[in-house]
Structure formats: structure tokens, C-alpha cells
Phi, psi and omega in degrees: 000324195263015182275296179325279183329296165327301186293298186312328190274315169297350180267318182269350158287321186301308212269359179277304219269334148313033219268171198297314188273023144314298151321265164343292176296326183274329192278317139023278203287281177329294191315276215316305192292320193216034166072159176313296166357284190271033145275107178203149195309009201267309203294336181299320188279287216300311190290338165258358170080057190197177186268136176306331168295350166278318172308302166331321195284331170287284162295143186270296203210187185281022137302311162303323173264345166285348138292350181273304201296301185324295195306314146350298196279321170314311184295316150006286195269334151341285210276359145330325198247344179309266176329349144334107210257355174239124175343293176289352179254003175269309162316306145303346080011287156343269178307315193263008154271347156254354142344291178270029168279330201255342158292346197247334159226100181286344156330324178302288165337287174314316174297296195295344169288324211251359157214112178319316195245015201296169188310304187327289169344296206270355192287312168292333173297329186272329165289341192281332203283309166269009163272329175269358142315331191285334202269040184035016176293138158322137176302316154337306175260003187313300158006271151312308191300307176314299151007261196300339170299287178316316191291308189302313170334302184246031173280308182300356217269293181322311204294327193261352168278315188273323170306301182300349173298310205278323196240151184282137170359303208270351191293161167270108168328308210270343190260331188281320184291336197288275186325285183330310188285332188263354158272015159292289186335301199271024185275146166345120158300327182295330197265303168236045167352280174325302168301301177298347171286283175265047152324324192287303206321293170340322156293331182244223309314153152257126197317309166302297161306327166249020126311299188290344174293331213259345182310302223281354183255356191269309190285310170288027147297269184338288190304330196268349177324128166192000000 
């Protein structure tokens, strides 16, 4: 019996020292550093020093723990924006956390992509729905307004999704948008007036700041709702 008592107590250090978000945090790490790819429960034990069976007792499968990791990284920037004291500037807040959430794990991007409504989605849909219940949009139009925000939100999602797919670690931003813009320059002008006017801009712009232009033309949309 007290041999029993013994094993069961060591079992239970394991799995109290073991906790799901333990978990959560070393698949973290793995996603930022090497991609979805090399996230796998064999590289997950080894990086905690424990048995994939331990892992389990937590996580069903990597699908489970990439909604786990996703769902982490939202709430993050969710209670970042709770002390926000004016609506519209808490929806901005909002937006540009996750904005640099989905820059610093583009992994994200991806997550958030592959299902509309999984919980991350809705945490975010719900922050945005009550900051503009607060701002005084009409019940009526919360819905659509809420919309149109969460879709712009995760348009970047997608947009930081298929870019990490696409360009290596290692690209220089300034040197690819440079290439981009100077193949524009050499488009017909008759064919594309628009595009060729603002080639330069497309080299210098900043990613962010023209996120955020597209919040603030979206929230005075929004402001005329009535």
C-alpha cells in the first residue's frame, strides 16, 4: 500500500509540473523558431524532457494544441486592451495587437485562417462587438460593423499567412518591396495609371501604420451609422 501511495504522488508531481500551458508555451517557442512543420509531439517531448504520453493526457492531437497555442496568443492581446478607456481607441488597440501578434508569430496568421468561427475568432469578434456596443452603434448595424472590422483583421491574417509561406526567413522587406515597386514602375502607364503613380509609395510605406489607416477609415464608416 505505501509503495502504491508512493507511485501515485509521483504521478501527481508529474502531472501538476506538467500543466497544459507548459505545454502551450514550449509549442510556442518550436511554432516562432522553426514553423508548424517542425511542430511535433516527439519534438514537443524532448523540448520538455517528458514522454509524448504525458503530452496527451493534456492535448487530443496537433490540431488541439495549435488551437491551444492560437487561442493563448489572442487572449494575450485581448486583456492587453481591457484598460482601454475609450471605445474607439480600445477597437484600435484591438486591431493593432493583433496586428503585431500575427507579426511576431506568423503561425498565427495560419491558425486563424483555417477556421471562421474556432474560439481565437470568436474572442476576437466579441472584443471588437463590445467595444462598439459601447461606441453607440445601433443594434442593428452592430453585426455588419463587427463584420467588417474582424474580416479586415483577418484579412492581414491571411495576407501574414501566405507571405510566410512564401518568402524565407531571411528576406530583406525593403529590398523585395524595392524589386516589386520597380517591376510596377515598368508597367505600361496607359494600362496601369494607378499602380504606376504609386510605385514609390509601396517601397516606403510602413506595414503597420497603413494597417492602421485602413482601421480608422473603417471606424469613420462606422461613426456615420446611425
Amino acid at each position: 500500500m505505501m509503495l502504491m501511495a508512493a507511485k501515485t504522488k509521483r504521478t501527481e508531481r508529474r502531472t501538476d509540473a506538467l500543466s497544459k500551458q507548459r505545454i502551450v508555451d514550449a509549442a510556442i517557442e518550436i511554432l516562432d523558431a522553426d514553423g508548424e512543420s517542425a511542430l511535433t509531439f516527439r519534438a514537443l517531448a524532448a523540448c520538455l524532457a517528458t514522454g509524448a504520453g504525458a503530452i496527451y493526457w493534456h492535448v487530443a492531437d496537433k490540431n488541439d494544441l495549435l488551437a491551444a497555442t492560437t487561442n493563448d496568443v489572442i487572449a494575450r492581446v485581448m486583456t492587453d486592451v481591457v484598460g482601454e478607456a475609450e471605445p474607439r481607441d480600445a477597437i484600435r488597440a484591438i486591431a493593432l495587437g493583433m496586428f503585431d501578434a500575427i507579426d511576431a508569430h506568423p503561425w498565427v496568421g495560419a491558425q486563424l485562417s483555417r477556421e471562421p468561427w474556432q474560439f481565437a475568432v470568436l474572442q476576437i469578434f466579441e472584443g471588437v462587438g463590445g467595444q462598439l456596443q459601447a461606441l453607440g452603434v445601433p443594434e442593428r448595424a452592430q453585426f455588419d460593423c463587427a463584420s467588417a472590422l474582424v474580416n479586415y483583421v483577418l484579412g492581414l491574417a491571411g495576407q501574414y499567412a501566405a507571405g510566410a509561406r512564401l518568402l524565407a526567413r531571411d528576406t530583406d522587406r525593403s529590398a523585395f518591396l524595392a524589386t516589386v515597386a520597380a517591376r510596377w514602375v515598368q508597367l505600361d502607364p496607359a494600362e496601369y495609371p494607378f499602380v504606376h503613380r504609386v510605385a514609390a509609395q509601396l517601397s516606403e510605406h510602413d506595414d503597420r501604420e497603413q494597417f492602421l489607416a485602413g482601421v480608422d477609415l473603417i471606424l469613420a464608416g462606422i461613426e456615420t451609422v446611425g
